[in-house]
C-alpha positions in Angstrom: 13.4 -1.3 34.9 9.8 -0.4 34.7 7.9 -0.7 31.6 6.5 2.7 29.9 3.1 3.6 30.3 3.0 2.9 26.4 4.8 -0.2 26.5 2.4 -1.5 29.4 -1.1 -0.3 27.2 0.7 -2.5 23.8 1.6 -5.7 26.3 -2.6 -4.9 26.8 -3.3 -4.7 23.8 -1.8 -7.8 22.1 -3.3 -10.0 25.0 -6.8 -8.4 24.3 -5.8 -9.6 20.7 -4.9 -12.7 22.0 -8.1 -13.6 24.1 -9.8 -12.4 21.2 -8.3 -14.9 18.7 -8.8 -17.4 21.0 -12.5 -16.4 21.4 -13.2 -16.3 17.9 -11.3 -19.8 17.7 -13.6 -21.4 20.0 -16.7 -20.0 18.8 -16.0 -21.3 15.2 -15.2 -24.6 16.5 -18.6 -24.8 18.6 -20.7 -23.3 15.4 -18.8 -25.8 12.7 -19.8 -28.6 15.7 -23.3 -27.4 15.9 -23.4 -27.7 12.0 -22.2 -30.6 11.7 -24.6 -32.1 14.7 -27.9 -30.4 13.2 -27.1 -31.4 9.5 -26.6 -35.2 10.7 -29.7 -35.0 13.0 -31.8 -34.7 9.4 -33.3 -38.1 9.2 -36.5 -36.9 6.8 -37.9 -33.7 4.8 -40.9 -35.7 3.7 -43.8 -35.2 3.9 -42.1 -33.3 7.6 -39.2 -32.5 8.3 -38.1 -35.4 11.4 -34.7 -35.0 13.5 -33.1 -37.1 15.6 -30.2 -37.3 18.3 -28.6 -40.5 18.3 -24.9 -41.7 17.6 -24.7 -40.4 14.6 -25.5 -37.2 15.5 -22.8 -37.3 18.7 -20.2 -38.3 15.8 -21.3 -35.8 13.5 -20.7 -32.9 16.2 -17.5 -33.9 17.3 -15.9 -34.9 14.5 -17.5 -31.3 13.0 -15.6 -29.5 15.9 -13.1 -31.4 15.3 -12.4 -29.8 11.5 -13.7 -26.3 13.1 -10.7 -26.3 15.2 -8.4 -28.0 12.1 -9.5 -24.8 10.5 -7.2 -22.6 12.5 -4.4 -24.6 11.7 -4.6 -24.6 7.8 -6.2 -20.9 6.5 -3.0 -19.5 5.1 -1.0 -17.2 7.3 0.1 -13.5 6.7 3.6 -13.8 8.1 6.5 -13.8 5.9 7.5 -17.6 6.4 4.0 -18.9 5.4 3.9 -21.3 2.4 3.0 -19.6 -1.0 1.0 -21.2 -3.8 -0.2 -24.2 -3.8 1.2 -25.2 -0.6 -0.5 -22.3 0.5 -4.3 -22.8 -0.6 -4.4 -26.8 -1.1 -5.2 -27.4 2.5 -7.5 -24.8 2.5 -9.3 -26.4 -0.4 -9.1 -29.6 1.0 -10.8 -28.6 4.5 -13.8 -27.0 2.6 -14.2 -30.2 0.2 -14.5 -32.5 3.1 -16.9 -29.8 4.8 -19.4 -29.6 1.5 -18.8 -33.0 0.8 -19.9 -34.0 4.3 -22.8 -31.3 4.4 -24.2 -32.6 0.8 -24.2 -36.6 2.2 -25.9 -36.0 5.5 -28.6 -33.5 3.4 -29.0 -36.4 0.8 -29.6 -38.8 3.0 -32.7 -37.0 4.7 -33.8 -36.6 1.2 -33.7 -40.1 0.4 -37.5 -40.9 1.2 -38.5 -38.3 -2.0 -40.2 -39.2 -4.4 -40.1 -38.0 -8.7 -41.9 -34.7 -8.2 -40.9 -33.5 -4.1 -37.5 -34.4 -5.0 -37.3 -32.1 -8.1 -38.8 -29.7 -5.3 -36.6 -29.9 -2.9 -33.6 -29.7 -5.5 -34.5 -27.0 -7.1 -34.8 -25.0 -3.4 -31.6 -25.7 -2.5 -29.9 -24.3 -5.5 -32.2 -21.4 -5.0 -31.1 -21.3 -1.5 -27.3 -22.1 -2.7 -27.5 -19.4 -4.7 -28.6 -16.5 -2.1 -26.2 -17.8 0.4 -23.3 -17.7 -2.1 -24.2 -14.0 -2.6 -24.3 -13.1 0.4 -21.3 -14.7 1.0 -19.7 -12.7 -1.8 -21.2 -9.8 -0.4 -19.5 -10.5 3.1 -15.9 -11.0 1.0 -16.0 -7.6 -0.5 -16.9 -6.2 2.5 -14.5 -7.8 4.4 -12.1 -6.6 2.1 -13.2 -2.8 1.9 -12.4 -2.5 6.0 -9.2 -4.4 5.3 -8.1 -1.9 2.7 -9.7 1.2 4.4 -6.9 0.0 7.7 -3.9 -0.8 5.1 -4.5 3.1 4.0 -5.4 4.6 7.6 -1.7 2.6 8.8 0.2 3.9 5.9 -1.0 7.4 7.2 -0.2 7.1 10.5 2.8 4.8 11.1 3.1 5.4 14.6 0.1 3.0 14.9 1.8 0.3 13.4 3.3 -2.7 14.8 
């Protein structure tokens, strides 16, 4: 039997979904990579900022992909069998502490040249910087949720739409 025009346009749709996901998936794992590399590259902020690609570096930006793509396999899951509570958020928590944790050594150690004064600097920039990106951030969350929400409400008015 031949499939429906409508039943042919959803098998479409869920493999645009899928290629997607899989996009997305990639791209994350080449940006945390990148991150990881450029962070490990830091070798000195004073009195210039000096990079360099070496080993290190190479390490840095595998083993950086490495947790970007780890990342799609421990954010919680919507589906009715996913782990709740702890079980649920602890490996979450525990990929972003190694990521921070990691992020904080490699920036400390170009900042270990500083002296009294440039270091008190330097400190008090990043907080600064901290700070705005953890607004931001915020800002992204509560946005992030508002379109979420906005489609829960649109779905509940149109059920033909849903899955």
């Amino acid at each position: 039997m031949k499939p429906t025009p409508i039943q042919d346009s959803e098998a479409r749709h869920r493999l645009d979904e899928a290629r997607f996901k899989r996009f997305i998936q990639i791209a994350m794992t080449l940006c945390v990579g990148a991150m990881a590399g450029f962070f490990a590259s830091i070798r000195s902020v004073n009195p210039e900022i000096t990079f360099r690609f070496d080993w290190f570096t190479t390490v840095a930006l595998f083993l950086g992909g490495g947790m970007g793509y780890l990342f799609w396999h421990v954010i919680p899951r919507d589906a009715s069998n996913a782990p709740r509570g702890a079980k649920r958020w602890l490996p979450l928590a525990l990929w972003l502490a190694v990521q921070v944790g990691a992020m904080i050594f490699t920036f400390g150690y170009g900042m270990k040249d500083l002296s009294g004064p440039k270091h008190r600097e330097m400190m008090i920039g990043t907080g600064l910087a901290t700070i705005a990106l953890a607004f931001v951030a915020f800002l992204l969350w509560r946005v992030g949720r508002f379109f979420e929400d906005s489609h829960r409400r649109y779905l509940d008015d149109h059920p033909e739409y849903k899955d």
